[in-house]
N, C-alpha and C positions, 0 to 999 in steps of 0.2 A: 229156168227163164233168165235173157242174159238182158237187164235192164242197165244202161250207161247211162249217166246223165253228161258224162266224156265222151260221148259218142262220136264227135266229129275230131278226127284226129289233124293236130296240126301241126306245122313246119315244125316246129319245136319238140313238137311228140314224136316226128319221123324221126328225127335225128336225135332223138335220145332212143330208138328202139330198146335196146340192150339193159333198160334202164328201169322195164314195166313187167308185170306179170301178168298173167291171162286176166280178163275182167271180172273183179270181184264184188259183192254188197257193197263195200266202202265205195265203191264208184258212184252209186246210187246217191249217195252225199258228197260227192264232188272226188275222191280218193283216186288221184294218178298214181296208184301203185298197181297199174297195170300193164296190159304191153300191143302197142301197136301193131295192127296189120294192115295198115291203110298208109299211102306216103304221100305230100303234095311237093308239086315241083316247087322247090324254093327261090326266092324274090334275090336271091344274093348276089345270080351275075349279073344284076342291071348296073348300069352305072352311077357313079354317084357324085356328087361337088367336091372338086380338087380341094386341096388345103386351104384351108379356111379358120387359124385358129380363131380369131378374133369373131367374137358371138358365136362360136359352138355352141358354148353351154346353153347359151340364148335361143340357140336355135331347139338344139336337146328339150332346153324346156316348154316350150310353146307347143312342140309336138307330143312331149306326153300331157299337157294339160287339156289338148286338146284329144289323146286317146282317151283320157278321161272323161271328159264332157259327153263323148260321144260312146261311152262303154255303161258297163251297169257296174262293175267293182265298187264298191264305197270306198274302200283306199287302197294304197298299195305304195312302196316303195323301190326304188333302184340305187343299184353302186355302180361306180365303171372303172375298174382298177387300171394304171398302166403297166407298164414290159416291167418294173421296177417294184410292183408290188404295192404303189401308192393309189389311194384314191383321187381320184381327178373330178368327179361328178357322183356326190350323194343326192338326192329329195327325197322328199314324201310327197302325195299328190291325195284329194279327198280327205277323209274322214276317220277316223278309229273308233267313233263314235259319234251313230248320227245323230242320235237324239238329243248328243250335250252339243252335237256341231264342233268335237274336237278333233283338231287335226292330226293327219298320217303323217309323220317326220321320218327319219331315218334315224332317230331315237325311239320309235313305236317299236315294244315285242309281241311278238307272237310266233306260234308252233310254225315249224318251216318244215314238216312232214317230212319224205323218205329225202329230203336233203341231208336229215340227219346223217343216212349211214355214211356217210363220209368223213365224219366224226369216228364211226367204228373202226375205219380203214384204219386213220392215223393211229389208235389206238392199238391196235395190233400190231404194227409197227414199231411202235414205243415198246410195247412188249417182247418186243422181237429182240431193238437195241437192250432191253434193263436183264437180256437174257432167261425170259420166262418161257419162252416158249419157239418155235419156230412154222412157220406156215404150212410144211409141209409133215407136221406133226399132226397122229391124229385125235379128231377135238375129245374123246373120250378119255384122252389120259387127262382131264380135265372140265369135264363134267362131273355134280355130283351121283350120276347116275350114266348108266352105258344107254346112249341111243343107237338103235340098228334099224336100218332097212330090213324091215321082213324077207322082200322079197331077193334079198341079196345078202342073206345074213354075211357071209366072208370077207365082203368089200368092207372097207375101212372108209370112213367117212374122216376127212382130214378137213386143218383149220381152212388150208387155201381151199376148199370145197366148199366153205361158206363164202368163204369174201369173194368167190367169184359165180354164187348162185348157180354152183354143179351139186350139189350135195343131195338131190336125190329129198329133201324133206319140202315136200310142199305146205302151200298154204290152204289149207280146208274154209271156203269162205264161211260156213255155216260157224265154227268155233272162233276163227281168227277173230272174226265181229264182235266177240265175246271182251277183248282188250281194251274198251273206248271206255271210260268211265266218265260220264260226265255231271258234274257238279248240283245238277240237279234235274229233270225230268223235263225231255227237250219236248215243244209244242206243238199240239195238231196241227196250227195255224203252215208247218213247214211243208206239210203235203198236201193244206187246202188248195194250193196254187194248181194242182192239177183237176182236169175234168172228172166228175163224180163216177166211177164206176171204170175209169181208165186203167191199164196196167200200171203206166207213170204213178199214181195216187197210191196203187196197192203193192206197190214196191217199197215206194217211200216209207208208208205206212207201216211194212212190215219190219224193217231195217227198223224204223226208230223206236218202236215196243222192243225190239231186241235190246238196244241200244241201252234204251229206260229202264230194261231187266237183268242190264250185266252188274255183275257184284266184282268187286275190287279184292286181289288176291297179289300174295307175293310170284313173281315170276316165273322162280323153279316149280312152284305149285300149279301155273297155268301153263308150263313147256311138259310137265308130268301127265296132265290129264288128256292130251292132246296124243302123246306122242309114246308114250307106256302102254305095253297093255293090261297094266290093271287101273290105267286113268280115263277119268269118270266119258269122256269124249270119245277115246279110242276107238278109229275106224282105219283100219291099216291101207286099204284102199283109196281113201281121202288125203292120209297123213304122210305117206309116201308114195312115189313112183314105181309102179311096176311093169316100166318100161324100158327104161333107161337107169343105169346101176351108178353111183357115185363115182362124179369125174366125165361122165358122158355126155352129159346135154346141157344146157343152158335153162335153168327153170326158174326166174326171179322169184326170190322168198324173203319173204320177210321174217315168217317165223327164224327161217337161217339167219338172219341177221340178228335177232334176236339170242339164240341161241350162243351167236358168237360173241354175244357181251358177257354172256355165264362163262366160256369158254377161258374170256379174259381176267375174268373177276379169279378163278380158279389156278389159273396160271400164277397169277399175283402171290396168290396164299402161299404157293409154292415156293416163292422166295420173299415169303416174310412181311409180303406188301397186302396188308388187309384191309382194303378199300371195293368199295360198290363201283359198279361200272361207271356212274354218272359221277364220282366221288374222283374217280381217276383221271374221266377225263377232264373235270375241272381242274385238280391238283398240276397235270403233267402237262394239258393242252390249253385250253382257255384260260387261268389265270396267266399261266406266261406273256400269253400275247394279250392281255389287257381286255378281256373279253366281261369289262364288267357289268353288263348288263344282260347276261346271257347267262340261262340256270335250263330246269329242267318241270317244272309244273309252273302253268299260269296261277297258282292260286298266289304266287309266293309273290304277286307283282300288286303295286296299287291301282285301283283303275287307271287314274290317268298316265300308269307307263304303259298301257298293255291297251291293243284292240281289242275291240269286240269283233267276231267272226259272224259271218252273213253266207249263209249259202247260197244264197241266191242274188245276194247284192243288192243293185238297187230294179230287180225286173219286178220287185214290189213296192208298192209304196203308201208306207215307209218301210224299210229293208226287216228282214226278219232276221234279228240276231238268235244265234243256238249257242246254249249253255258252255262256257268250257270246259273242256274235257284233257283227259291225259290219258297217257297207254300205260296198260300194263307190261306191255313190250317195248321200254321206254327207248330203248336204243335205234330203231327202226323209225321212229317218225315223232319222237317224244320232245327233241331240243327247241326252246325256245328262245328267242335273242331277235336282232335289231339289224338294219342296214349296215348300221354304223360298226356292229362289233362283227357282222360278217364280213366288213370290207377287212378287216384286219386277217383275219382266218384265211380269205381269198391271195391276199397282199403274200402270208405265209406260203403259202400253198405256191403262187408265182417264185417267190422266190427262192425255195427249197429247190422246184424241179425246171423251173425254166432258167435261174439265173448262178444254180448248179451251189448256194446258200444253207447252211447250216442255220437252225433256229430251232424249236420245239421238235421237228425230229432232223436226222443229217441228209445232207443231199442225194446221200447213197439208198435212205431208205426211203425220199419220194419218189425218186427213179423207178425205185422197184413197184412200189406203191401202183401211179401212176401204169406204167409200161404193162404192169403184170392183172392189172383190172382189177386188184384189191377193192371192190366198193365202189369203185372211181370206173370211168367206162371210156375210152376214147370212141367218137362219136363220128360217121357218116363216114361212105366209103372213101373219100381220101384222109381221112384223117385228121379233118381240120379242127375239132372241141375237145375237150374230156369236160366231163361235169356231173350232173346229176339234177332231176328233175323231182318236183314232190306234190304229192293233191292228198286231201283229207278234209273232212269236213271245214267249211268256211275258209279254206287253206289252200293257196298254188303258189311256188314255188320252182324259182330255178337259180343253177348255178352252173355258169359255163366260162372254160378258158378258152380261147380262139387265139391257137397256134401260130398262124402267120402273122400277128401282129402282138402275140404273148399278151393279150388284154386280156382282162376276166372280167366277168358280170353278174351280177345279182339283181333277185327281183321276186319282190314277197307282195301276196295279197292279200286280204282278209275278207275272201270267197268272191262268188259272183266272176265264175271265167269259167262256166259249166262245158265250153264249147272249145276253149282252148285260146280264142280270138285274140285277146289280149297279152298274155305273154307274150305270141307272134308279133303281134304291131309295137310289143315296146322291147322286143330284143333286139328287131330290126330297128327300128329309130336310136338303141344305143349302139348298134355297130355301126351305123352310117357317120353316128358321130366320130366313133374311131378315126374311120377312116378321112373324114374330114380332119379332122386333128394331123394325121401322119400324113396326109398329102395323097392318099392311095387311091386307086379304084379296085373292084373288087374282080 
């Protein structure tokens, strides 16, 4: 039964195609980690107000205040970097918490889902430069265990096969669901909203008893049981493609992103670097670039730095928060952190590959990065984005460069965009600003 609660796919979700996988349970609690087949014509050759710096922001602000007023989100934030990697336009808009009535800043954290793997990209990268490993290596000289395609045992499953979601390992929704651990036993009240006896209700329903019954396990213990076959899940059918053999097709995975944090953790050892994936990328990525309020589990935040997540926003009233939760597959949708410490990370990222910038990795390896779809995806057919989009429970999430004018953008919510509506009206309200800013039309 293919239940979305993403069902209507939007401007944003066309143009990240490359970025989603078939539709999974996580959808059912709001989880964009899946992949569109539906496109709408986008709003972007209209035209727009010539240069106008003066009241941009003014303007910028009154119109997400006002997508706000008129959306169900209870918060959410945006960044607007320029060609130069600076932020120009942070806010928060709404709530982090309704009940105490405290507000969404662009200091608020929370999980930024499959935005993460973008993280993994650099990572690999880093690894690439510290001499660990090389992309076109394959990932079993660095697993602690050989994973093979059954149905293709000879094919070599290599690192570039994860980072560009060719590898042949899918994601089995029935186990994958098994990685959300959350803090404590999420509430019926979350599938009351549907009619008594409706599919809607007994989907929800059955996703969250799953959810309420996942037990908390080390990683290589949850990649073992899934993907071996003498692990406890093992269904070779589910677990790989026996269609298409490694390096052939396009099959967004998250378990492969996952995988490819073990790959790195492994590689490391190899020369002497014994650090955990999330341990790395702190050390070599986000401490550098000042990323201090950005970790890896909500527990480790005090309330008041951290949202509360709302799946459904505000179409109840008052919004129904769901427990926090973390993955077991923490690399895939695990990083938590803030406007403010993504506009730095974006800022990097601009300036490695667009302003041709050495920093946390060298210009040479975001090039490749970038160009070669490590993680990262350039987007629609002329080539105007790279970024990456993210959904999980109480969680959306995007992060997009826009090439002809080298801006990048961000924009985190804390649930309640079941529909997509929102991202769409506040990506376009921050490129219009853009272009007001430079003087362009589109």
């Amino acid at each position: 039964m293919k239940l979305s609660l993403w069902s209507s796919h939007s401007l944003v979700v066309a143009l990240l195609l490359s970025l989603h996988a078939t539709s999974s349970l996580a959808s059912r609690l709001g989880g964009l980690r899946q992949k569109s087949t539906e496109e709408k014509e986008t709003p972007f050759h209209r035209s727009l107000p010539q240069n106008d710096n003066e009241g941009a922001e003014e303007v910028l602000t009154n119109k997400l205040q006002q997508i706000y007023e008129e959306g169900i989100a209870v918060g959410f934030a945006v960044s607007v970097l320029d060609e130069d990697g600076e932020a120009i336009y942070k806010q928060g808009f709404g709530q982090s918490n309704q009940r105490k009535d405290r507000p969404y800043t662009d200091k608020t954290v929370q999980p930024i889902a499959s935005v993460s793997k973008t993280l993994v990209a650099l990572a690999l990268m880093k690894c690439q430069e510290l001499g660990a490993l090389e992309l076109d290596d394959p990932m079993n000289d660095y697993l602690p265990f050989p994973i093979v395609n059954p149905f293709f045992p000879d094919n070599v499953i290599t690192v570039r096969h994860l980072a560009t979601h060719t590898s042949s390992i899918l994601d089995d929704e029935e186990f994958y669901e098994r990685s959300y651990i959350f803090e404590r036993k999420i509430s019926s009240k979350i599938w009351s909203i549907f009619p008594k006896g409706s599919e809607e209700r007994k989907g929800v329903r059955d996703l969250v008893r799953l959810y309420n019954s996942n037990q908390d396990m080390p990683l290589v213990d949850f990649v073992r049981n899934i993907y071996l076959p003498d692990g406890d899940w093992y269904n070779q059918n589910k677990a790989f493609s026996k269609d298409f053999a490694p390096g052939e097709n396009y099959e967004y995975s998250n378990m492969g992103t996952a995988i490819a944090s073990m790959v790195i953790e492994g590689a490391l050892q190899n020369i002497g670097i014994c650090l955990s994936y999330a341990e790395f990328v702190t050390q070599y990525i986000t401490d550098p670039l000042g990323m201090k309020s950005s970790g890896w589990n909500m527990a480790d935040y005090k309330k008041k730095e951290k949202s509360k997540l709302y799946q459904w926003g505000r179409a109840t009233d008052p919004a129904i928060a769901i427990p926090d939760y973390k993955l077991i597959t923490v690399a895939d949708g695990g990083f938590v952190t803030n406007a403010k410490d993504m506009s730095k990370y974006i800022g990097a990222v601009i300036q490695g590959y667009l302003q041709g910038q050495d920093n946390v990795l060298t210009a040479e390896s975001y090039k490749q990065m970038i160009d070669e779809n490590i993680f990262w995806s350039i987007e629609d057919e002329d080539g105007n984005f790279f970024g990456h989009s993210g959904g999980d429970p109480g969680v959306n999430t995007l992060l997009l460069v826009e090439l002809s004018t080298k801006h990048g953008f961000y924009f985190a919510a804390n649930g309640g965009d079941n529909d997509g509506a929102l991202v769409d009206e506040v990506f376009q309200a921050m490129l219009e600003y853009v272009f007001q800013k430079i003087g362009g039309g589109m």
